[in-house]
C-alpha positions in Angstrom: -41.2 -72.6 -118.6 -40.2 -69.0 -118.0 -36.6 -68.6 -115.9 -36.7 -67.4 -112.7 -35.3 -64.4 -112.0 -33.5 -64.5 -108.4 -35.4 -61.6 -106.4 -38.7 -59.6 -106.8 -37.2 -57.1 -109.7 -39.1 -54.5 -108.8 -37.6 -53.8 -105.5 -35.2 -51.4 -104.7 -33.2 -54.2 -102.8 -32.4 -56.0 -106.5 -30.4 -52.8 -107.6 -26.5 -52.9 -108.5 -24.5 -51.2 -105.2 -24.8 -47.9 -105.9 -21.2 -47.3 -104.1 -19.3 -48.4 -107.4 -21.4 -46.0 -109.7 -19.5 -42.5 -110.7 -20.1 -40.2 -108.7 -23.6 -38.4 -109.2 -24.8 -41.3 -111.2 -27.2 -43.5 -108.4 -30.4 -41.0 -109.3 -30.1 -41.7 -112.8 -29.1 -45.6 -112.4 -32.0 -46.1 -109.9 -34.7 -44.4 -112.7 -33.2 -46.9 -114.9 -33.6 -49.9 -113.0 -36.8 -49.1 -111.9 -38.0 -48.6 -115.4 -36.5 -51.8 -116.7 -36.7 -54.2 -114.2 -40.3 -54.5 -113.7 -40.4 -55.1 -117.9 -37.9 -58.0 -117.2 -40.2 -59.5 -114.3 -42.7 -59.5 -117.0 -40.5 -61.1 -119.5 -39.3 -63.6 -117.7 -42.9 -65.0 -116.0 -43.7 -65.3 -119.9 -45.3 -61.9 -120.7 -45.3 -59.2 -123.5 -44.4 -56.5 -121.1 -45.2 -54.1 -124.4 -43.6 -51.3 -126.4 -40.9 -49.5 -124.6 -42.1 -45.7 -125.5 -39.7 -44.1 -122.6 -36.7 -42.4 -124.1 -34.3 -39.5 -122.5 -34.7 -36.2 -124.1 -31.3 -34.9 -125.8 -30.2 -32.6 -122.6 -30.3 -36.6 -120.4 -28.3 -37.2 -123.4 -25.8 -34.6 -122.5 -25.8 -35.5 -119.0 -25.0 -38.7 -119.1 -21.9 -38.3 -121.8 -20.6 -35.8 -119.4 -21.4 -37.7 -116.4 -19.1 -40.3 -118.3 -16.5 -38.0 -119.1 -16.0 -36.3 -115.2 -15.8 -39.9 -114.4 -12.4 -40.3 -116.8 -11.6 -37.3 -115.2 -11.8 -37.9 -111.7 -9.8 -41.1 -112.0 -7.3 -39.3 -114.0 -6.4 -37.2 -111.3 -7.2 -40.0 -109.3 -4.2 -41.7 -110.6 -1.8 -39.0 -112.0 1.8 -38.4 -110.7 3.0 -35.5 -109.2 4.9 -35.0 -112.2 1.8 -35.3 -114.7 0.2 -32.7 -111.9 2.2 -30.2 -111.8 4.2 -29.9 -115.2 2.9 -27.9 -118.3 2.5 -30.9 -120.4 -1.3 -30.2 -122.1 -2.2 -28.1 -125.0 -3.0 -25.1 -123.6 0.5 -25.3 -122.0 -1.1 -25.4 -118.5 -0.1 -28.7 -116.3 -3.1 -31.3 -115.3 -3.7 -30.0 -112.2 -4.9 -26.0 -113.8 -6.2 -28.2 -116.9 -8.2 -30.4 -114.5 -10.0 -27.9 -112.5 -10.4 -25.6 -115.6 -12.3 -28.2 -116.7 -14.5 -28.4 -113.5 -15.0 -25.1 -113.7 -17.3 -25.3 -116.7 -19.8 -27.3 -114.6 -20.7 -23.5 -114.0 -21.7 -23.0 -117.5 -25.0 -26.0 -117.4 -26.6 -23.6 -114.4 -26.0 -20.6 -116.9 -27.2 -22.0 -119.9 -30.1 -23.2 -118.1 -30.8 -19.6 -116.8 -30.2 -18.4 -120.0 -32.6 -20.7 -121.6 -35.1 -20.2 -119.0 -35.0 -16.4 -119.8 -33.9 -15.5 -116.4 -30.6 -13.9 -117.4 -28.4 -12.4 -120.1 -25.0 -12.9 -118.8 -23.6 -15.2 -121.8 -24.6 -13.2 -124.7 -22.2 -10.4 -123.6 -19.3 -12.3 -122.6 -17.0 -11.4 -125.2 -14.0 -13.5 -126.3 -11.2 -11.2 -124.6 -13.3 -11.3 -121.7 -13.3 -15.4 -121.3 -9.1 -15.1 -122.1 -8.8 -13.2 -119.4 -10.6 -15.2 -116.9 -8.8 -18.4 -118.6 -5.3 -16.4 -117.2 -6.8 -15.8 -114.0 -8.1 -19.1 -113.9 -4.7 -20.7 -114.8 -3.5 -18.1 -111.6 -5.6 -19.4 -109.1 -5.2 -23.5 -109.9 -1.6 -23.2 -110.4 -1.2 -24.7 -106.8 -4.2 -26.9 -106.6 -3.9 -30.0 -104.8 -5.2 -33.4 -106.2 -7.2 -33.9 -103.1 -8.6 -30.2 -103.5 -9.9 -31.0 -107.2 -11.4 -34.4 -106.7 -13.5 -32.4 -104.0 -14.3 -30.4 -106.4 -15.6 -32.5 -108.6 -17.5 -34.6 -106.5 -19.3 -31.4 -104.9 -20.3 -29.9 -108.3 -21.0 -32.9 -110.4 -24.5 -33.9 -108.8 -25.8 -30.5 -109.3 -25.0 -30.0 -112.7 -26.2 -33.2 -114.2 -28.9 -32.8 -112.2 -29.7 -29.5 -114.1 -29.0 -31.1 -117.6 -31.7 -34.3 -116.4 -34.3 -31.5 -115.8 -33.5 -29.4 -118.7 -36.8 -28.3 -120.3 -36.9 -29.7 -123.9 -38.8 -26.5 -125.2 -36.0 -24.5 -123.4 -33.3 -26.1 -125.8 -34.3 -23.8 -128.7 -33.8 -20.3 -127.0 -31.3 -18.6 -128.4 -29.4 -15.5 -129.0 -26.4 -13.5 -130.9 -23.4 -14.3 -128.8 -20.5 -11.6 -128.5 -18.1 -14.2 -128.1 -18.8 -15.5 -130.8 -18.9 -12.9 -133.0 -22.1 -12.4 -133.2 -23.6 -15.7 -134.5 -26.8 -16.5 -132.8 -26.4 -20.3 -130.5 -29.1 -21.8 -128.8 -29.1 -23.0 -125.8 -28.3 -26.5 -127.5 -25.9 -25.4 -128.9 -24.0 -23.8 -126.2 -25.1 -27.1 -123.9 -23.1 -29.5 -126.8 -20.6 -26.4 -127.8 -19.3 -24.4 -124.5 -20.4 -27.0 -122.3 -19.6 -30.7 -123.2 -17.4 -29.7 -126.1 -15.1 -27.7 -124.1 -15.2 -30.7 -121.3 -14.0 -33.2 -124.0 -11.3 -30.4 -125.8 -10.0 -29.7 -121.9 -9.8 -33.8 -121.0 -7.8 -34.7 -123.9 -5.2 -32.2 -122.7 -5.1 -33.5 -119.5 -4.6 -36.9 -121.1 -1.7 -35.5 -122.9 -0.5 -34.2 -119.8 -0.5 -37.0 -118.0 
């Protein structure tokens, strides 16, 4: 006899609380659930519920590891001290609180590879590599006071939006490309910028705050 499962799986009302998710993480949860439940009602009344053919493209891919990694971040400054906060601890010899929302800051760059990629822009191809220095001092400037309160609003206000973009990248959009000043010239695709200059840099920037903390 199949088991019973406790509630009619189908049903929004049999999904996790969504109040313990990270932030910006119920939309893609609830798809989830609401993809795999009903295949485990059908399991578990004693029916093939078939071949799973649904699979996230590589940009869902994206969006969820970053999704992960803003999480680590928000509880990082969630939990830092005010001497992990404001001393120059990380490698690029800015403290957590500059390296923290430096790091938010690049939640920017998935609206401006999407344009890019959508051909409705051609801002990153001329950003040169003295250009982005500069904006990292001025950058470093403006955050050196942030408050811990200031960057968690921050994140929470700009993380639905950007994983949000990533979720609804285009597939065919992923191969656009073009030479790249800032890089010298070498021609990235949109892929590559999304996995480079987006979650890359996320990762790079995180571990410094780690080390700052």
């Amino acid at each position: 006899m199949a088991a019973e499962l406790p509630c009619v799986w189908s049903t929004t009302a049999c999904r996790p609380p969504a109040d313990r998710l990270p932030t910006g993480a119920d939309g893609q949860h609830a798809e989830g659930w609401d993809h795999f439940l009903p295949r485990l009602q059908e399991r578990a009344a004693g029916h093939d519920p078939g071949p799973d053919t649904w699979a996230p493209h590589v940009a869902e891919l994206i969006a969820a590891d970053l999704r992960d990694e803003l999480a680590e971040l928000r509880s990082l400054i969630e939990n830092s001290s005010d001497e992990a906060w404001n001393s120059e601890k990380g490698g690029e010899g800015w403290s957590l609180g500059v390296t923290a929302s430096h790091a938010i800051g690049h939640l920017n760059l998935a609206h401006m590879i999407a344009g890019f990629a959508a051909g409705e822009g051609d801002d990153l191809p001329k950003f040169t590599q003295d250009g982005i220095d500069s904006m990292n001092v001025e950058s470093a400037a403006t955050f050196a006071t942030v408050s811990r309160a200031a960057a968690i609003a921050e994140i929470d206000a700009k993380t639905p939006a950007a994983i949000k973009v990533l979720r609804e990248f285009p597939p065919e959009n992923l191969a656009t490309s073009a030479k790249m000043a800032f890089a010298g010239g070498a021609e990235l695709s949109a892929l590559d910028l999304l996995n480079g200059g987006l979650l890359g840099d996320f990762r790079a920037h995180l571990a410094s705050a780690k080390a700052a903390r």
